[in-house]
N, CA and C of each residue as an Amber inpcrd file, in Angstrom:
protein
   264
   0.8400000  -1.1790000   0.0000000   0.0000000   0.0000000   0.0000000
   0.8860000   1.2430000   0.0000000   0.5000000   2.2490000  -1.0040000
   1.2480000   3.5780000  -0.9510000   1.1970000   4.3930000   0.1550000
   2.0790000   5.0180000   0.2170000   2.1790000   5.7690000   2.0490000
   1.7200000   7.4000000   1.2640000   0.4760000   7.7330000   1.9170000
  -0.0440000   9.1310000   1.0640000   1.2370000  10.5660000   1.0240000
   1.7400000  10.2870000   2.3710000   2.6120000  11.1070000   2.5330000
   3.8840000  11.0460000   1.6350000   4.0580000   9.8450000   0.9780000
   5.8520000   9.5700000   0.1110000   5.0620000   9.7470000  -1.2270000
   4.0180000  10.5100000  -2.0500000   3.8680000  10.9030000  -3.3750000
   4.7170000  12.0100000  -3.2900000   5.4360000  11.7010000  -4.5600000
   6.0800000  12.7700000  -5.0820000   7.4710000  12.8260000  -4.3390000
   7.8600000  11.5480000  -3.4760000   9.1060000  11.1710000  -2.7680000
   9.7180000  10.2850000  -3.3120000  11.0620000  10.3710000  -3.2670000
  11.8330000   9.5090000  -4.1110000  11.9200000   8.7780000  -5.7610000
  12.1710000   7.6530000  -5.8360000  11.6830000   7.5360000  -7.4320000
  11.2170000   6.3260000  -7.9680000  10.2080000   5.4680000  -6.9530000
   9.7000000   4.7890000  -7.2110000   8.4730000   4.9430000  -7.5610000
   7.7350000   4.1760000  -9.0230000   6.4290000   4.5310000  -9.9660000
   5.1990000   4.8570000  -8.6060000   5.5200000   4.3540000  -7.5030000
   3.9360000   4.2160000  -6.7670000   4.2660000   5.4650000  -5.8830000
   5.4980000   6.2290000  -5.7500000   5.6810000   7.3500000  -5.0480000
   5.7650000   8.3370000  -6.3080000   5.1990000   8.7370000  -7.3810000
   5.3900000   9.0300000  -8.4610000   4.8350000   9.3970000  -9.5980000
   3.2420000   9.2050000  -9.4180000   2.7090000   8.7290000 -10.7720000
   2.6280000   9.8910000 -11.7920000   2.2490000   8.4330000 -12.4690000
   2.7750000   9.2090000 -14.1970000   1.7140000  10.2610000 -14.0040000
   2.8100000  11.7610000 -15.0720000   1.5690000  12.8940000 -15.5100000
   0.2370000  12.6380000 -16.2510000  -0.8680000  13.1830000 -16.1700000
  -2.0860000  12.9850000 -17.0530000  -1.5200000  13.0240000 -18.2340000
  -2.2590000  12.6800000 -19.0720000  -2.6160000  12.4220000 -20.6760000
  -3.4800000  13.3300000 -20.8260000  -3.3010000  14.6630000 -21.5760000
  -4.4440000  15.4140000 -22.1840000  -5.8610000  15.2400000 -21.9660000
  -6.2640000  13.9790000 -22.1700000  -7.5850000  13.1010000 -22.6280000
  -7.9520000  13.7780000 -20.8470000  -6.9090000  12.7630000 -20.1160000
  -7.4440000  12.9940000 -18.7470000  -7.1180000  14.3140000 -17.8190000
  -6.0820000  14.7730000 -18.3650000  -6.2200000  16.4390000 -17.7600000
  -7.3750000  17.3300000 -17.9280000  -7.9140000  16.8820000 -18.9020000
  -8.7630000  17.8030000 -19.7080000  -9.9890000  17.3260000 -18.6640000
 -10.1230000  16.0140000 -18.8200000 -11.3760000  15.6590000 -17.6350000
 -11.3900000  15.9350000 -16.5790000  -9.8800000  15.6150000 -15.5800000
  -9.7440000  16.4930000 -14.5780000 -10.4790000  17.7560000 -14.2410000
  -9.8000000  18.9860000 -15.5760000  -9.7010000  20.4470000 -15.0850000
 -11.3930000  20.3180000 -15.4470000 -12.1390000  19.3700000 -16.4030000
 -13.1080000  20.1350000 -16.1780000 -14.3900000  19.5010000 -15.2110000
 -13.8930000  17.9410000 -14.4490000 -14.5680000  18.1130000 -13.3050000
 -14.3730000  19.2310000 -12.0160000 -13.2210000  19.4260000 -11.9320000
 -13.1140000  20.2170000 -10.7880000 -14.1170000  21.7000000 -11.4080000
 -14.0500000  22.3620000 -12.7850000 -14.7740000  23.8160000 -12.9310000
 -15.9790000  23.3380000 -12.8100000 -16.7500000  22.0160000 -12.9920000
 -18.1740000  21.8480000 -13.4900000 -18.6140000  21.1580000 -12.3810000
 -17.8090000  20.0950000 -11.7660000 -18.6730000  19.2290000 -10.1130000
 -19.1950000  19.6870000  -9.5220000 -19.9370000  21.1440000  -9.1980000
 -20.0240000  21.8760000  -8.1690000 -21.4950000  21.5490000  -7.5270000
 -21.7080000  21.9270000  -6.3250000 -23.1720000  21.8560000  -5.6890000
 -23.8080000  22.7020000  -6.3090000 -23.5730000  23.9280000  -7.0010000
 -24.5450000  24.6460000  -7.6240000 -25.0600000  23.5450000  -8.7720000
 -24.2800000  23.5660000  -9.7450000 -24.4780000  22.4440000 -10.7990000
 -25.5050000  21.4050000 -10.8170000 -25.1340000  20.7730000  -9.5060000
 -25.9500000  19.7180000  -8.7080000 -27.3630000  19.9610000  -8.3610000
 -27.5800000  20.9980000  -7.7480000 -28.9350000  21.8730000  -6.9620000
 -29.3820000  21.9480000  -8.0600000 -29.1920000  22.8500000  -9.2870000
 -30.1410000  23.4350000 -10.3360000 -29.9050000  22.4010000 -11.6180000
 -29.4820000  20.7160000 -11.3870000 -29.5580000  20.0440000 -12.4640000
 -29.0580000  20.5870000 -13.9930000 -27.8950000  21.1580000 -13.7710000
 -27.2360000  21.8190000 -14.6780000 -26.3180000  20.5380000 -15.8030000
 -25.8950000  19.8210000 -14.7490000 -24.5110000  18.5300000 -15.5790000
 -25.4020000  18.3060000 -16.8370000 -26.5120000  17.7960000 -17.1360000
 -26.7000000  17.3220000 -18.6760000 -26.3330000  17.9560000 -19.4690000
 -26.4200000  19.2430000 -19.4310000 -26.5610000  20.5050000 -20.2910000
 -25.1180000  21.0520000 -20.3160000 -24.1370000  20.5310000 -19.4680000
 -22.7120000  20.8870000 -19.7630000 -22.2520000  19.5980000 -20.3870000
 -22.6610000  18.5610000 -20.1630000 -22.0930000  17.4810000 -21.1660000
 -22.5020000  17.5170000 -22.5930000 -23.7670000  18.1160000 -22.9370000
 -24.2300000  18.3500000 -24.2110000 -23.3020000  19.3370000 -24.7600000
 -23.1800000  20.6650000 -24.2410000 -22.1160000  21.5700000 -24.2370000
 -21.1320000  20.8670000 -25.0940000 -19.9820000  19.6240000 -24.2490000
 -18.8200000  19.1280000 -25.0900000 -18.8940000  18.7160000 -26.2920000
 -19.9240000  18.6570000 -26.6040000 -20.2590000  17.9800000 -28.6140000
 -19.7950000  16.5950000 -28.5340000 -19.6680000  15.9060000 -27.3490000
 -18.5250000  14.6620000 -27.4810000 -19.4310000  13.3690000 -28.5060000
 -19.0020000  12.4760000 -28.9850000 -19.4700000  11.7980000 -30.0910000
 -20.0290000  10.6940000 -28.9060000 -20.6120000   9.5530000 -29.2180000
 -21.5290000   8.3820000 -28.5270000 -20.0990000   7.8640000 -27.9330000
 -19.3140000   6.9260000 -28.2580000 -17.9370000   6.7860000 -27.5260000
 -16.7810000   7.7220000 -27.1270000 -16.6000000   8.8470000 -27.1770000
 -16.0090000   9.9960000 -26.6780000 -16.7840000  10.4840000 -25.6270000
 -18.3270000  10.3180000 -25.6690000 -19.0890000  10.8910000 -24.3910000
 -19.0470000   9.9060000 -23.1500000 -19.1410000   8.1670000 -23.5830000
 -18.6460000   6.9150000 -23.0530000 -17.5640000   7.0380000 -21.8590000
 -16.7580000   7.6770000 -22.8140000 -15.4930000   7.6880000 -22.3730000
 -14.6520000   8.4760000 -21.3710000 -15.6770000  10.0180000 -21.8310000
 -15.6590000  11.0180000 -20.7020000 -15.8450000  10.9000000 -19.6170000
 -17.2430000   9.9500000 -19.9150000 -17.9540000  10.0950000 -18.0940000
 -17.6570000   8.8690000 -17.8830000 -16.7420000   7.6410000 -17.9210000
 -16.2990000   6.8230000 -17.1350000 -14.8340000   7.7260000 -16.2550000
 -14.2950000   8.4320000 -17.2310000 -13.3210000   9.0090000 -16.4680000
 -13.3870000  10.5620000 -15.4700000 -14.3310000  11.0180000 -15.7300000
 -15.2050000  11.7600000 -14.9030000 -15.7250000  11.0910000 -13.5380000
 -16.4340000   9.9460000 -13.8310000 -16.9940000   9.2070000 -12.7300000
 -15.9190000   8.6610000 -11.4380000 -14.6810000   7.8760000 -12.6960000
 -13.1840000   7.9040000 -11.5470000 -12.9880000   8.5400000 -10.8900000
 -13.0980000  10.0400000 -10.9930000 -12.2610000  11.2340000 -10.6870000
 -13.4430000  11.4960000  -9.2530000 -14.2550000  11.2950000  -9.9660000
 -15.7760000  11.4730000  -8.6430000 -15.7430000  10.4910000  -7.7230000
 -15.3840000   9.0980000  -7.9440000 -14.8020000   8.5140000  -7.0850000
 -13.8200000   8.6790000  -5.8450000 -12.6620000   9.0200000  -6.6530000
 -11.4770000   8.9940000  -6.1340000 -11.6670000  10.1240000  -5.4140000
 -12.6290000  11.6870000  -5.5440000 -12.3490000  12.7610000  -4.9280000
 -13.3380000  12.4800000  -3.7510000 -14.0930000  11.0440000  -3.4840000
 -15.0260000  10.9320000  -2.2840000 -14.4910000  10.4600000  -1.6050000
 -13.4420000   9.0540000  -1.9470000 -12.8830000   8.7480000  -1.4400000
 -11.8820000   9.0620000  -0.2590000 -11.0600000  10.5080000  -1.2710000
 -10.5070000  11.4760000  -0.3450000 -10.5270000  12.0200000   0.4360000
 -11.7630000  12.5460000   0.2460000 -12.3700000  13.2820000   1.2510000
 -12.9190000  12.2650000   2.1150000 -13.0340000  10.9940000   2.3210000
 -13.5580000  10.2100000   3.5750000 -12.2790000  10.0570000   4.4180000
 -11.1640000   9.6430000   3.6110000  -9.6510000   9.3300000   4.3770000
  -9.6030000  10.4930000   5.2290000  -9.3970000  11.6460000   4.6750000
  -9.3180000  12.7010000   5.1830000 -10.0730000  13.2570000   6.9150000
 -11.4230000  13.0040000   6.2390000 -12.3780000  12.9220000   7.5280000
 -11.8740000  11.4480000   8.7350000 -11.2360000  10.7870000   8.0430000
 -11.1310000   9.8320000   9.0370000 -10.2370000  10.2720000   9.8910000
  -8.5250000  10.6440000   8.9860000  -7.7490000  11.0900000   9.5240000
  -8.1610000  12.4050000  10.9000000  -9.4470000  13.1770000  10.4260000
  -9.2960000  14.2640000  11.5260000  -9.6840000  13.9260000  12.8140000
 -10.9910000  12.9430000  12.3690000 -11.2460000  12.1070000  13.4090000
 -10.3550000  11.4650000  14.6670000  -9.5410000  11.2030000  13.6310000
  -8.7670000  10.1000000  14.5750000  -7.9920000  10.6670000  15.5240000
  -7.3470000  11.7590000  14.9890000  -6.2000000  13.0410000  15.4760000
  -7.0280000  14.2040000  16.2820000  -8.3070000  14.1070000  16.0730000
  -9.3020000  14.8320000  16.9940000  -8.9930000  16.9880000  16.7630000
């Protein structure tokens, strides 16, 4: 298991990881501008995915890696909450 604290320590691949790929930077920067609770509240997301013009497998493709990213950023935020917990 990776130690959260040794990313970006030393030079092993799991203290390390590889930079995004366009494809997924791009999904990145634009979950973080578009995830928002406003978005959420006023049922806005369809209407920004229509926005991208993305084709039937490019749209596929988006929101599996969108969905990761929504994953991984709940995830975070639970470790996190655990950690404060724990440390009080």
């Amino acid at each position: 298991m990776t130690d959260w604290g040794e990313i970006g320590e030393g030079d092993h691949p799991a203290q390390n990881p590889p930079p995004l790929g366009s494809g997924d930077a791009m999904a990145f920067r634009w979950y973080n501008e578009n995830a928002t609770g406003f978005v959420k509240d006023f049922g806005i997301m369809p209407t920004l995915l229509n926005e991208l013009g993305l084709t039937h497998g490019g749209r596929s493709l988006f929101l599996m890696k969108v969905s990761l990213i929504h994953r991984t950023m709940i995830d975070l935020a639970h470790k996190e909450a655990e950690e404060r917990n724990r440390h009080g």
